[in-house]
Residue frames as a rotation matrix with the C-alpha (Angstrom) as fourth column:
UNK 1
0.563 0.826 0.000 0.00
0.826 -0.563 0.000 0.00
0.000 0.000 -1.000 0.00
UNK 2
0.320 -0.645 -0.694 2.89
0.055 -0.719 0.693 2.17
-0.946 -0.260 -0.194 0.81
UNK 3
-0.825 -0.508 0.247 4.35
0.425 -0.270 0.864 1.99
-0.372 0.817 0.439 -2.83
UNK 4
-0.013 0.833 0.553 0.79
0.982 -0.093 0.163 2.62
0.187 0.545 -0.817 -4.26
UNK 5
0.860 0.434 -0.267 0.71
0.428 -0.900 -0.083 6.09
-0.276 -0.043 -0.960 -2.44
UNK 6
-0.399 -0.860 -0.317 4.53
0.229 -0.429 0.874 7.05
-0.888 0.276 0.368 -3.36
UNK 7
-0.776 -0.108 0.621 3.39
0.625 -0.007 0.780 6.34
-0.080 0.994 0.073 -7.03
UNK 8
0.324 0.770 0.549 0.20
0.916 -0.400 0.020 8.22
0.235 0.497 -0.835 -6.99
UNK 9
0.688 -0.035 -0.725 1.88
0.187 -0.956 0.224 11.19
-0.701 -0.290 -0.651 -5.29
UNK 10
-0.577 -0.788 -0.213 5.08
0.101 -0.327 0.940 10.94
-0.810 0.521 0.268 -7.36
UNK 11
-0.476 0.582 0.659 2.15
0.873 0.224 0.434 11.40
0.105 0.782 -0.614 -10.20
UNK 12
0.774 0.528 -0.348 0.74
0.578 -0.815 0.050 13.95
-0.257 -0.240 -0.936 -8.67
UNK 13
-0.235 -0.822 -0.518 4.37
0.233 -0.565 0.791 15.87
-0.944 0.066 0.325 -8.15
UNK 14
-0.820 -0.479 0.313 4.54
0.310 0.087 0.947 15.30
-0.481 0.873 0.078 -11.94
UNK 15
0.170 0.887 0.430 1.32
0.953 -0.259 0.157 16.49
0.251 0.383 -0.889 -12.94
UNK 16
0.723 0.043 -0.690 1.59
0.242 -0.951 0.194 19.55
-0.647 -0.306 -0.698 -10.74
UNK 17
-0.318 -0.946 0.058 5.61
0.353 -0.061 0.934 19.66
-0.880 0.317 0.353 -12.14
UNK 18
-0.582 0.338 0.740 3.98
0.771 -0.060 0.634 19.51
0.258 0.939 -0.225 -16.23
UNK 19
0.408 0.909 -0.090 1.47
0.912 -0.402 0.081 22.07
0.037 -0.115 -0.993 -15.34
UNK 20
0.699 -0.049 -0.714 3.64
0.043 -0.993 0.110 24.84
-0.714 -0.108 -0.692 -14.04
UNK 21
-0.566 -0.745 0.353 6.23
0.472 0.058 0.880 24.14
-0.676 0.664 0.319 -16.95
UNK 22
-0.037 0.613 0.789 3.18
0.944 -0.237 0.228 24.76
0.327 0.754 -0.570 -19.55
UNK 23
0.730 0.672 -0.124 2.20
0.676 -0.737 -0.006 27.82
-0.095 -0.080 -0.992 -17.64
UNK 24
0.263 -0.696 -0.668 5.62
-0.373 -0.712 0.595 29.65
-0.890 0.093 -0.447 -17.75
UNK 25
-0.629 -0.205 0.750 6.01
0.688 0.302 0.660 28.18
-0.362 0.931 -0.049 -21.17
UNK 26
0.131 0.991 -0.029 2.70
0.990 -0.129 0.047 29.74
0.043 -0.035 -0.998 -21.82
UNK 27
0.789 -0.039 -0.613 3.43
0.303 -0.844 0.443 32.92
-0.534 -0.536 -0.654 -20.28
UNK 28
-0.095 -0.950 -0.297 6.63
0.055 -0.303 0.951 33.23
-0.994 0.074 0.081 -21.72
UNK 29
-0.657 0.173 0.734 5.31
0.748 0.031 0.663 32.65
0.092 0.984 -0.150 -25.68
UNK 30
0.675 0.635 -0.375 2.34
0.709 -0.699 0.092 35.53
-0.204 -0.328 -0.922 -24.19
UNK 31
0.321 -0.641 -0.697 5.48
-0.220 -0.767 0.603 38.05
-0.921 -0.040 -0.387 -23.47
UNK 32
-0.737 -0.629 0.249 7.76
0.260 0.076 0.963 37.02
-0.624 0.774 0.107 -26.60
UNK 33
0.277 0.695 0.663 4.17
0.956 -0.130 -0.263 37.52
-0.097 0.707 -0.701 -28.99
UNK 34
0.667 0.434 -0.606 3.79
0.650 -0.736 0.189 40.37
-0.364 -0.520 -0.773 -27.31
UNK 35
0.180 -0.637 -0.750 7.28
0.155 -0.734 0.661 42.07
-0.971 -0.235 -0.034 -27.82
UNK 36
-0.805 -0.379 0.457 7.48
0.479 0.040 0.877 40.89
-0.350 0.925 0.149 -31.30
UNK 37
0.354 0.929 -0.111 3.87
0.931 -0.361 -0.050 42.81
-0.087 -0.085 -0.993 -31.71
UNK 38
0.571 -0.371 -0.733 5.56
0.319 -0.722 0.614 45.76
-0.756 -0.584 -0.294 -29.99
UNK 39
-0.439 -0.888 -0.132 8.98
0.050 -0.171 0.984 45.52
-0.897 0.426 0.120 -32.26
UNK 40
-0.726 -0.042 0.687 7.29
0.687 -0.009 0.726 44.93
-0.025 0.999 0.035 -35.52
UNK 41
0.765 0.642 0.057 4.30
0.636 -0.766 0.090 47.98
0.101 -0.033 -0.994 -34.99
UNK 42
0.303 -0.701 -0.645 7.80
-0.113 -0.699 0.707 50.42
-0.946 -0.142 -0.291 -34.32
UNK 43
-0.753 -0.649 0.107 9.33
0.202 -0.072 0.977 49.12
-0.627 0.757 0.185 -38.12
UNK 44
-0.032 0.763 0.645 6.34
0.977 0.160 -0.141 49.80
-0.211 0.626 -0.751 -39.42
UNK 45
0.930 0.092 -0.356 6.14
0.129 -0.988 0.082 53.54
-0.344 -0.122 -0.931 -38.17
UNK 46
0.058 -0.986 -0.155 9.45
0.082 -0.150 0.985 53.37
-0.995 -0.070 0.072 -38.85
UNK 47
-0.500 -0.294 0.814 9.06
0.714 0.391 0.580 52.56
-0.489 0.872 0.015 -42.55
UNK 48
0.401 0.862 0.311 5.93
0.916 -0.370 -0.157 54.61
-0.020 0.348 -0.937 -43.15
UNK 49
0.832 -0.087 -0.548 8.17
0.020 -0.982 0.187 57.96
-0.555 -0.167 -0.815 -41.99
UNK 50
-0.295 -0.923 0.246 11.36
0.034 0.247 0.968 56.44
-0.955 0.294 -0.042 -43.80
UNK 51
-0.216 0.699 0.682 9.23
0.883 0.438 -0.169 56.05
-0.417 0.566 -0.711 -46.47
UNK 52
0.589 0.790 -0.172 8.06
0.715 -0.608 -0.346 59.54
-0.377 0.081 -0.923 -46.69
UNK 53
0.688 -0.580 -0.437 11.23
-0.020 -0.617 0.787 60.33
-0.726 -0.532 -0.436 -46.66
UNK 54
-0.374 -0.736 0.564 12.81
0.366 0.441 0.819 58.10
-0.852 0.513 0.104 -49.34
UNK 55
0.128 0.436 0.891 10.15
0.985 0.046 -0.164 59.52
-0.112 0.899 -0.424 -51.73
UNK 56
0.931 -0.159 -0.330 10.79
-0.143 -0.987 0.072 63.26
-0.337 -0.020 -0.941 -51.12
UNK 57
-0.070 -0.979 -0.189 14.81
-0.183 -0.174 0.968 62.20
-0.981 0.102 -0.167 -51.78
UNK 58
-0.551 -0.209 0.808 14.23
0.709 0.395 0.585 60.28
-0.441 0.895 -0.069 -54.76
UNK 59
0.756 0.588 0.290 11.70
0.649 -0.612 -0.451 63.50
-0.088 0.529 -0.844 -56.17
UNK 60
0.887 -0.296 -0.354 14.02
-0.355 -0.928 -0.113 65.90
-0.295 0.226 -0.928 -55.74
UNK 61
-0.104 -0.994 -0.020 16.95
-0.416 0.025 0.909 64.07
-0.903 0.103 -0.417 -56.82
UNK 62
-0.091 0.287 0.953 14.65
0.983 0.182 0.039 63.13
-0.162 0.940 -0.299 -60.42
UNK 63
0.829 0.542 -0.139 13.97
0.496 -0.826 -0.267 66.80
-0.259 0.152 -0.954 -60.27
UNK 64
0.441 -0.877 -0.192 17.59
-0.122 -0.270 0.955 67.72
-0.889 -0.397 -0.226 -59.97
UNK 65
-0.396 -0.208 0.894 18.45
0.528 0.746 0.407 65.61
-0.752 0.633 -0.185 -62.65
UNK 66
0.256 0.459 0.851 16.04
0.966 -0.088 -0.243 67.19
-0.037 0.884 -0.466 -65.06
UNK 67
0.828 -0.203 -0.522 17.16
0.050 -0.901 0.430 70.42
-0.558 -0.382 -0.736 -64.19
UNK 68
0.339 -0.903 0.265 20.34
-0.146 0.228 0.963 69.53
-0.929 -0.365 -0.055 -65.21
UNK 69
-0.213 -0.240 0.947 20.09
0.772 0.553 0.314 67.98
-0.600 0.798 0.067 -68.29
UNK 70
-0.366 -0.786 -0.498 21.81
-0.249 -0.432 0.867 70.03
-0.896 0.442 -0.038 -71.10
UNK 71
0.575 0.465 0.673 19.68
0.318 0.631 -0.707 69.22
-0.754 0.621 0.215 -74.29
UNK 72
0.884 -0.073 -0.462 22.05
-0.316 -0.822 -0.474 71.35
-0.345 0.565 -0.749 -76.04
UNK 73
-0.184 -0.977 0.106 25.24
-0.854 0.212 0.475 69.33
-0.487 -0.003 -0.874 -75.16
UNK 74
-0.126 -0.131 0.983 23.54
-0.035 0.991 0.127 66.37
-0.991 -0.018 -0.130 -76.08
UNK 75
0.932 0.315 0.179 22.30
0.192 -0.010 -0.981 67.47
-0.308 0.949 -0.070 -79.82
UNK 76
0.506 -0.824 -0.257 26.16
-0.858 -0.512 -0.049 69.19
-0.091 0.245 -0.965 -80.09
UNK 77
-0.426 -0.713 0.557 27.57
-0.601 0.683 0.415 65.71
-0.676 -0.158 -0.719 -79.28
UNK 78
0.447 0.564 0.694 24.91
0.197 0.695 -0.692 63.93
-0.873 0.446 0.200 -81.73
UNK 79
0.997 -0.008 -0.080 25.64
-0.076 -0.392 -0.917 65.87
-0.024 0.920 -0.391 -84.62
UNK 80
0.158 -0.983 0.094 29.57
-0.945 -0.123 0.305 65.77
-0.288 -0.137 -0.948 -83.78
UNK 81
-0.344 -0.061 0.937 29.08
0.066 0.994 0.089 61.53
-0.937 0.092 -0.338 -84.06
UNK 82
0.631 0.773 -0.063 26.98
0.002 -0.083 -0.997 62.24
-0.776 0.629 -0.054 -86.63
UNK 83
0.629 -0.541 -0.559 29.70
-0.739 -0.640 -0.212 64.26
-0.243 0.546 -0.802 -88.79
UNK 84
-0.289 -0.783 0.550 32.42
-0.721 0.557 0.413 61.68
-0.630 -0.277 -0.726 -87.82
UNK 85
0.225 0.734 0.641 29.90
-0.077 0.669 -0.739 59.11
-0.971 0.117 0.206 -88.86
UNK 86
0.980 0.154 -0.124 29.56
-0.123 -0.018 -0.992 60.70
-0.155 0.988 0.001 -92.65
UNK 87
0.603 -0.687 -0.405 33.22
-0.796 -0.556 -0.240 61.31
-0.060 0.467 -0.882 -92.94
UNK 88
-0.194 -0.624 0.757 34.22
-0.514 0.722 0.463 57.88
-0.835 -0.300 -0.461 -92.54
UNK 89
0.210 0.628 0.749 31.87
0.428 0.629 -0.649 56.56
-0.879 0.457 -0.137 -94.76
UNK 90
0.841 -0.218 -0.495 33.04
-0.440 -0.807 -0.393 59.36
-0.314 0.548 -0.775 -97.18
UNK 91
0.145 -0.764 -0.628 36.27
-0.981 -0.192 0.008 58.10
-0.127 0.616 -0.778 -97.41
UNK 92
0.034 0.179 0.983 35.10
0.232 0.956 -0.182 54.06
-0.972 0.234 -0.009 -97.75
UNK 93
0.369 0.914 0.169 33.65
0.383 0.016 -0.924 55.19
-0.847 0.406 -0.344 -99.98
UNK 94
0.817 -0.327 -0.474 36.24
-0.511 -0.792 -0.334 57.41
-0.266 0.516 -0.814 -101.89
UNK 95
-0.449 -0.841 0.302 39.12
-0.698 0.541 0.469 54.68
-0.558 0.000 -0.830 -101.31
UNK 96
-0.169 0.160 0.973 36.92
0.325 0.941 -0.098 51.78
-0.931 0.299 -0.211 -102.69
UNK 97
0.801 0.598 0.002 36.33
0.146 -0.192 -0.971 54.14
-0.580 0.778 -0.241 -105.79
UNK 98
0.337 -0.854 0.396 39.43
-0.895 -0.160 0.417 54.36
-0.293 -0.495 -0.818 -105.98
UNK 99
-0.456 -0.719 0.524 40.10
-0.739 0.634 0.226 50.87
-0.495 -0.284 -0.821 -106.30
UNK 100
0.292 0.688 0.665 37.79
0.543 0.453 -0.707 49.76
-0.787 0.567 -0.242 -109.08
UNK 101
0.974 -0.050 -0.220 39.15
-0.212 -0.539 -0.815 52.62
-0.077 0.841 -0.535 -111.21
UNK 102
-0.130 -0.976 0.176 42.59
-0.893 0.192 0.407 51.05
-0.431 -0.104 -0.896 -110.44
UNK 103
-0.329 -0.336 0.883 41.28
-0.122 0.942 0.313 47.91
-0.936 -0.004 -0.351 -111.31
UNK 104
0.845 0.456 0.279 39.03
0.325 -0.024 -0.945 48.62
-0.424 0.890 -0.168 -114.35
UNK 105
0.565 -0.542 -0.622 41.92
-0.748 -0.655 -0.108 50.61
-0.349 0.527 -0.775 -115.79
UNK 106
-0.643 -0.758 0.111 44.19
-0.659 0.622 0.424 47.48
-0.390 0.199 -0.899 -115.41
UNK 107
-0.106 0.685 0.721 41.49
0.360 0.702 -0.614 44.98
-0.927 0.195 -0.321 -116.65
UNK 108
0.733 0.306 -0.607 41.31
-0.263 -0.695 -0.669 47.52
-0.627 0.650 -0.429 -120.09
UNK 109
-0.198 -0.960 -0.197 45.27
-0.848 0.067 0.526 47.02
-0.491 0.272 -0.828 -120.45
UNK 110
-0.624 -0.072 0.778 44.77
-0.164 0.986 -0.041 43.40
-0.764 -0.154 -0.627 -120.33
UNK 111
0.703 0.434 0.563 41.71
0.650 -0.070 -0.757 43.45
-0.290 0.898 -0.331 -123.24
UNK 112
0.711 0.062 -0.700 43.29
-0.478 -0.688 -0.546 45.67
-0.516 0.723 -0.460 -125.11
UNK 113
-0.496 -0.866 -0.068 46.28
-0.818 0.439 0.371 43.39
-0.291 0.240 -0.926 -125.67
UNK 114
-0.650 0.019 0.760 44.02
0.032 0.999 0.002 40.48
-0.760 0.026 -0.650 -126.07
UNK 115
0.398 0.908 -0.131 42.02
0.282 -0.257 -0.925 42.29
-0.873 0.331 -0.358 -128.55
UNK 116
0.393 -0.529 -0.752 44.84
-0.721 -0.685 0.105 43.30
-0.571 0.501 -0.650 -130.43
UNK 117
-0.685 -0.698 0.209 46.35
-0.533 0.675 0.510 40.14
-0.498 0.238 -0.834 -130.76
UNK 118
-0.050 0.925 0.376 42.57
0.149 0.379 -0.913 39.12
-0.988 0.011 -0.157 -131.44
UNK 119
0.695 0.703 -0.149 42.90
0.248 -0.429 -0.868 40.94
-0.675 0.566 -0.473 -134.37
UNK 120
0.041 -0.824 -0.564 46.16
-0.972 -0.164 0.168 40.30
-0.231 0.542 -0.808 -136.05
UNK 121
-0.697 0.067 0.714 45.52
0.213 0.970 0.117 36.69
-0.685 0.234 -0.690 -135.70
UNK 122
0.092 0.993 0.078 42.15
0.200 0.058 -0.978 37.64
-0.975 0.106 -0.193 -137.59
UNK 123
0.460 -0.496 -0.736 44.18
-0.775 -0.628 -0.061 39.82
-0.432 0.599 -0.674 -140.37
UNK 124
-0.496 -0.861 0.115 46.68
-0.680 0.467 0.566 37.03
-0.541 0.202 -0.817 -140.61
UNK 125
-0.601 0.426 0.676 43.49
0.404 0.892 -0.204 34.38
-0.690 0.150 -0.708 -141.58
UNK 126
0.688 0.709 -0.156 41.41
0.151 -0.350 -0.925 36.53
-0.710 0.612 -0.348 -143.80
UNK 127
0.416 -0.483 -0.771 44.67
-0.768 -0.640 -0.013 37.35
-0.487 0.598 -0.637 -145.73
UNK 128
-0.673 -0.267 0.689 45.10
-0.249 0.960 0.129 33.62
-0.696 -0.085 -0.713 -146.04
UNK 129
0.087 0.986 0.146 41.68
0.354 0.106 -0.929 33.16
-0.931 0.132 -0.340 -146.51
UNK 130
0.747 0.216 -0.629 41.89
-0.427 -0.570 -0.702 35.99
-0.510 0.793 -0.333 -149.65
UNK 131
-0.275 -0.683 -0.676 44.94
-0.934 0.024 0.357 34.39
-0.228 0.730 -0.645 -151.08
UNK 132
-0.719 0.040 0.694 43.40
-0.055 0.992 -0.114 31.11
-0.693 -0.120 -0.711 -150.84
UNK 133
0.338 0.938 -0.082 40.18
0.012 -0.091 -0.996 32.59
-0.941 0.336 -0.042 -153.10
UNK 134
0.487 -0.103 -0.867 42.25
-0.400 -0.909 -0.117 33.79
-0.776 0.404 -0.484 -155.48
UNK 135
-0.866 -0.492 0.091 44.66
-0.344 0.717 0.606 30.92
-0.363 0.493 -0.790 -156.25
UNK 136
-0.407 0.684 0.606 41.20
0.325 0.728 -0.604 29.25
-0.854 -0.049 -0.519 -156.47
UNK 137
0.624 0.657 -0.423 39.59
-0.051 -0.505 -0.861 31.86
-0.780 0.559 -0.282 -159.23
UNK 138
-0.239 -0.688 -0.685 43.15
-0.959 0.057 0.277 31.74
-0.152 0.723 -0.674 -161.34
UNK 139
-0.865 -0.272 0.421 42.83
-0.145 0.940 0.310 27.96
-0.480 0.207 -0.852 -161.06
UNK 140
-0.082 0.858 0.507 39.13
0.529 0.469 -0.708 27.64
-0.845 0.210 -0.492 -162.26
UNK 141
0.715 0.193 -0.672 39.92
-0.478 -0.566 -0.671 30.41
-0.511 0.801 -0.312 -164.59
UNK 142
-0.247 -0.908 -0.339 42.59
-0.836 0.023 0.548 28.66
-0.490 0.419 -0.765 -166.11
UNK 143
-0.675 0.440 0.593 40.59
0.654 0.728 0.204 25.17
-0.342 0.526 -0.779 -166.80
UNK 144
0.221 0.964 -0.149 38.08
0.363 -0.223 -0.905 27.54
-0.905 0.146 -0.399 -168.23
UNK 145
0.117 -0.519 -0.847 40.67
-0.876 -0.456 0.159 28.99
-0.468 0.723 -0.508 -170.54
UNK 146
-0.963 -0.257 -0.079 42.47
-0.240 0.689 0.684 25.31
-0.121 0.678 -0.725 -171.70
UNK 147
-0.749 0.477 0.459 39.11
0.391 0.878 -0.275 23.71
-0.535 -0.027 -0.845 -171.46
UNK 148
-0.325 0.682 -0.655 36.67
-0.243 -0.729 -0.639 26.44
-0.914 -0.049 0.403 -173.39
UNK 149
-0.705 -0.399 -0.586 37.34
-0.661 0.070 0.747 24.93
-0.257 0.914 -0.312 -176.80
UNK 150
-0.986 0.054 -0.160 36.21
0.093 0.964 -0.248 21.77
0.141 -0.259 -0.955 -175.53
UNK 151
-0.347 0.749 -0.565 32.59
0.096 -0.571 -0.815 23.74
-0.933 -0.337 0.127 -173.72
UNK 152
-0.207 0.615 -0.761 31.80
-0.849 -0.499 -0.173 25.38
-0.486 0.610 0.625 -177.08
UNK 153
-0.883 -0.213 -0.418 32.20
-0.425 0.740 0.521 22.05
0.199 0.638 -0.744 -178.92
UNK 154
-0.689 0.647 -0.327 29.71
0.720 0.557 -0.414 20.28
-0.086 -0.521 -0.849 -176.51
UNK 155
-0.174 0.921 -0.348 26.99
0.320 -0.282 -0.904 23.14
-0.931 -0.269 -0.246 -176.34
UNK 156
-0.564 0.236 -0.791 26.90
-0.825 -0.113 0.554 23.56
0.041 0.965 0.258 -180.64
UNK 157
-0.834 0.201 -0.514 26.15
-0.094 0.866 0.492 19.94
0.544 0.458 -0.703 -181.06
UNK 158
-0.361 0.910 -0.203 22.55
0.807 0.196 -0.557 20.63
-0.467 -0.365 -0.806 -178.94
């Protein structure tokens, strides 16, 4: 009987023991809510006036800015690229002409020499060619001469 009541008190102990642990657990997650409640309602206000603040810096420092800006330097510097721009392109443009009339000029040289020769070789065959007619017209004129006797003979006798 004597162990029976040890164990129900040492049960009890422990019950009571678990109980006040929860409650200062308890209590203690109450306070910690609580401060973190506390701490995060302060970064708010905090933000909301930081806030007010960050947008007044960033206005006047877009205002600033426009203020500032120089449309004059910037059209002076366009037109300066600009210029630069044509004047390269100018002299592409002046060098590659340039270098087609160098080459056409030398490409001309080159036909003309092959055109000449084109045309002495051509000279050289037509002057063939004409002596070659000629021997031919003496020769047919010549059997026409020995052979004419012969012709008239044959075209009486029809």
């Amino acid at each position: 009987m004597a162990k029976k009541s040890v164990k129900k008190a040492s049960k009890k102990v422990t019950k009571v023991e678990m109980n006040e642990t929860f409650n200062k657990v308890k209590d203690t997650a109450v306070k910690v809510n609580t401060q973190v409640l506390e701490a995060a309602t302060e970064v708010m206000d905090d933000m909301r006036e930081n806030g007010k603040y960050w947008v007044e810096t960033a206005t006047q420092k877009v205002k600033d800015t426009v203020n500032d800006f120089d449309m004059a330097d910037v059209a002076t510097a366009t037109v300066n690229t600009a210029k630069e721009t044509a004047k390269t392109a100018n002299k592409v443009a002046l060098d590659s002409a340039e270098d087609l009339v160098d080459v056409a000029f030398e490409n001309g040289k080159k036909l003309q020499s092959i055109t000449a020769k084109a045309i002495d070789g051509g000279f050289k065959i037509a002057a063939k060619q004409q002596d070659i007619v000629f021997t031919t017209l003496e020769t047919v004129k010549g059997q026409f001469t020995k052979n004419a006797s012969r012709f008239r003979d044959l075209f009486k006798a029809n």
